[in-house]
C-alpha atoms as one frame of an Amber mdcrd trajectory, in Angstrom:
protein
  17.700 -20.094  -4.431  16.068 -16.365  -4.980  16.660 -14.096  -2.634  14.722
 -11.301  -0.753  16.877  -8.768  -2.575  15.424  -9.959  -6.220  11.801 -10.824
  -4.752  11.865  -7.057  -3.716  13.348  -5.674  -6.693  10.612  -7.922  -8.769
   7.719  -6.786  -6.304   8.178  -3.188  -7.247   8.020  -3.841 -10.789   5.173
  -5.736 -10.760   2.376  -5.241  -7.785   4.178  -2.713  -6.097   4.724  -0.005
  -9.503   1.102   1.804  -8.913   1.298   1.561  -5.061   2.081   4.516  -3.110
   2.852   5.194   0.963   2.136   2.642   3.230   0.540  -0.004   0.712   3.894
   0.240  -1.279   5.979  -0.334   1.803   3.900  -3.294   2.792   3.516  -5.259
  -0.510   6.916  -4.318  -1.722   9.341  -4.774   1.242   6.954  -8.133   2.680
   9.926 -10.616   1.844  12.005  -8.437   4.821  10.071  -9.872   7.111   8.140
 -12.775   5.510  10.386 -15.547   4.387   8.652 -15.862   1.172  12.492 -17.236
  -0.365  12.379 -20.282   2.017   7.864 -20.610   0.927   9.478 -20.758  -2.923
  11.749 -23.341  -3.031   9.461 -25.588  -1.096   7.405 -25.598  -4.635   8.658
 -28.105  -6.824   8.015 -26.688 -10.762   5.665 -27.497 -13.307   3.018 -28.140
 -10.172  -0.647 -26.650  -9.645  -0.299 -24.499  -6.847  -3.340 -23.305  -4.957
  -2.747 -20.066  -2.019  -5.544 -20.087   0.607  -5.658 -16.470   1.316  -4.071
 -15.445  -1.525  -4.928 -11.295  -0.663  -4.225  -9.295  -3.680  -1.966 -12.036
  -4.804   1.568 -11.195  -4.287   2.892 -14.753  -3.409   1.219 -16.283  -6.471
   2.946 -13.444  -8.497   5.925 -14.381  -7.038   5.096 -18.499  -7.712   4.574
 -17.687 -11.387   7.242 -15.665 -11.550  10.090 -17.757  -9.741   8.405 -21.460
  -9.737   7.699 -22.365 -12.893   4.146 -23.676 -11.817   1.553 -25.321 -14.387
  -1.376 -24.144 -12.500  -2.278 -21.141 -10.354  -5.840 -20.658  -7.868  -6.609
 -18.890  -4.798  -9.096 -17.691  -2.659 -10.134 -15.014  -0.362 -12.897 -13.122
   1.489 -12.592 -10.043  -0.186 -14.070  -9.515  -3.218 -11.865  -6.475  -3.614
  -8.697  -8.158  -3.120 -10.081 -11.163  -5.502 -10.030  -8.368  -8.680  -6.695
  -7.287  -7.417  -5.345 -10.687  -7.602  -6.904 -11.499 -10.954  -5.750  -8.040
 -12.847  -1.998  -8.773 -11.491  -2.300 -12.573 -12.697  -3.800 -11.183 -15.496
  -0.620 -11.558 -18.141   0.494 -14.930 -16.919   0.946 -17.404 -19.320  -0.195
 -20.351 -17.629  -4.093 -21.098 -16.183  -5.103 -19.219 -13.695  -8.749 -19.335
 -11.336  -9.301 -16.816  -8.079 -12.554 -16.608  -6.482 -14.431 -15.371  -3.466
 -14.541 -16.935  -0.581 -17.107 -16.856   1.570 -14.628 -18.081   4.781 -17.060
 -21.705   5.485 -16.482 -24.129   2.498 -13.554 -24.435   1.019 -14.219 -24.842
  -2.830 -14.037 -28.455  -4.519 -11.776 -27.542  -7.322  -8.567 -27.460  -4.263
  -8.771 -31.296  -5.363  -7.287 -30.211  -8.849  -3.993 -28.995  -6.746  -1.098
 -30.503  -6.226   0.463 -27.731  -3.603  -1.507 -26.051  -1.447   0.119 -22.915
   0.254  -1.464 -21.414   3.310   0.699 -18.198   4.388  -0.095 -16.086   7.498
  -3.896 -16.947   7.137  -4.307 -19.478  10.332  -3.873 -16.941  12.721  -6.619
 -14.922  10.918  -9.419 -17.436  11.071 -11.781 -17.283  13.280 -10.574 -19.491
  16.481 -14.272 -21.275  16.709 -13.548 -22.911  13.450  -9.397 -23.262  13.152
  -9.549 -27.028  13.060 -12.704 -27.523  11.310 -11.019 -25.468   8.700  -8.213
 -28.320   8.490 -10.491 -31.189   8.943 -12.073 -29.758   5.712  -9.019 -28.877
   4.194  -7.657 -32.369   4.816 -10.862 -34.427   3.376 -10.643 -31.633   0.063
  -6.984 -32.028  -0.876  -6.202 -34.910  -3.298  -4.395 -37.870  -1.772  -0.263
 -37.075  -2.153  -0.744 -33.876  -2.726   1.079 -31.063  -0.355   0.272 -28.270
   2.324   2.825 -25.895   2.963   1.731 -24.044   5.997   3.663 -21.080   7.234
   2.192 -18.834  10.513   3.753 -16.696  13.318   5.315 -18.828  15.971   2.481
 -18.223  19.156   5.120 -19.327  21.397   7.531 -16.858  21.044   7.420 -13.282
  23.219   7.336 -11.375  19.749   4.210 -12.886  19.086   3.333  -9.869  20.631
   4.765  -7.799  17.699   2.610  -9.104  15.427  -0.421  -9.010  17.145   0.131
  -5.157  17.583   1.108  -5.383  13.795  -2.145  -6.826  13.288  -4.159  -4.377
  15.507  -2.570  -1.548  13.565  -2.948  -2.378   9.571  -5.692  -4.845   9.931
  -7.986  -3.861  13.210  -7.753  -7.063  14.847  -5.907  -9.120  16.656  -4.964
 -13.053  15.730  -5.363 -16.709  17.527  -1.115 -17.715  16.991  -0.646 -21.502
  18.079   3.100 -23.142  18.118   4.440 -24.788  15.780   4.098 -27.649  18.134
   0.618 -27.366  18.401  -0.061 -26.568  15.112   1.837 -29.436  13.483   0.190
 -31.407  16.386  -3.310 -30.754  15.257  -2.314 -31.426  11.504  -1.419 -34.544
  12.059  -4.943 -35.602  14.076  -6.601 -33.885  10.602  -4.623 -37.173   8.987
  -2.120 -35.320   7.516   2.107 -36.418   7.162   3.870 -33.250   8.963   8.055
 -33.070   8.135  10.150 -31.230  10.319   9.091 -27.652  11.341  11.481 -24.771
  10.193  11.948 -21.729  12.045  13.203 -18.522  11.373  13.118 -15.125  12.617
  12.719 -11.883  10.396  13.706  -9.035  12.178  11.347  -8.994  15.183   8.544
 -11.605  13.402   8.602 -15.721  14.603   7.439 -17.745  11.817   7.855 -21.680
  11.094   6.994 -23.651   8.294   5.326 -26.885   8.128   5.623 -28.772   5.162
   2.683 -31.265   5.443   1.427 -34.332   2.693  -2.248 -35.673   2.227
């Protein structure tokens, strides 16, 4: 199993080399208080893996890097981030496709995956449309294929935490659920939840749900 120690150390020789001040801190020290470690070996190898939300792409670096994948893609709203992502996948040796999002329809292509990684996004989307966003999801994703669906645990009294962390670095504040509800709500979408994992990262909640089409 990786550890934080060599995510971080890989992190700051890879996204993290041109950063400076607070981006630095936050792309290179992430696996402190993200459990990206646990996200990775939930990703079998030789697998197309697809990150909703993949930002400027850090966790599909880290996927090419440390899973041994066949297939990367991602999307996200910014068209800023979407360059980011592409010039760090840029030197990877196997296929890789991010696009913009616009944040209604998920793209068709998600079919072509057989992981499907949605990290710290949920919380972000825009509570009207949460489970319309799965209902989608669900009908996109090819049959078999897998979700793994990590978020900050909206039961918990740090939720708080992040929702100042969130007010702070990204002027707004999220819709948490529990992992009760959440794995409640992916199961009415039709799809196959496993047990939920929980863990605690200094003062963050998070469980993972590792769901199946």
């Amino acid at each position: 199993m990786v550890t934080s120690e060599e995510l971080i150390q890989y992190l700051k020789s890879s996204e993290g080399r041109n950063l400076k001040g607070l981006a630095h801190l936050k792309t290179v020290y992430r696996p402190v208080i993200c459990p990206f470690d646990q996200i990775l070996e939930l990703i079998p190898p030789d697998k197309k893996v697809f990150d909703l939300g993949c930002g400027s792409g850090s966790l599909l670096s880290l996927i090419n890097q440390f899973s041994k994948p066949k297939q990367l893609g991602g999307i996200e709203v910014s068209q800023n981030l979407v360059d980011n992502a592409r010039q760090l996948l840029s030197a990877s040796k196997v296929p890789v496709s991010i696009n913009f999002y616009d944040g209604l329809t998920i793209p068709d292509e998600i079919a072509d995956y057989e992981v499907v990684t949605l990290i710290d996004v949920f919380h972000h989307i825009p509570k009207p449309i949460q489970v319309s966003f799965f209902e989608q999801l669900y009908r996109k994703m090819t049959k078999g294929s897998i979700l793994i669906f990590k978020d900050i645990d909206g039961s918990s009294p740090l939720v708080y935490v992040n929702k100042l962390h969130d007010l702070l670095l990204a002027s707004e504040i999220g819709n948490e659920w529990s992992a009760e509800k959440a794995s409640a709500m992916l199961r009415n979408c039709g799809f196959e939840c496993s047990a939920i994992t929980y863990r605690r990262m200094l003062v963050y909640p998070h469980y993972t749900i590792l769901a199946r089409k």
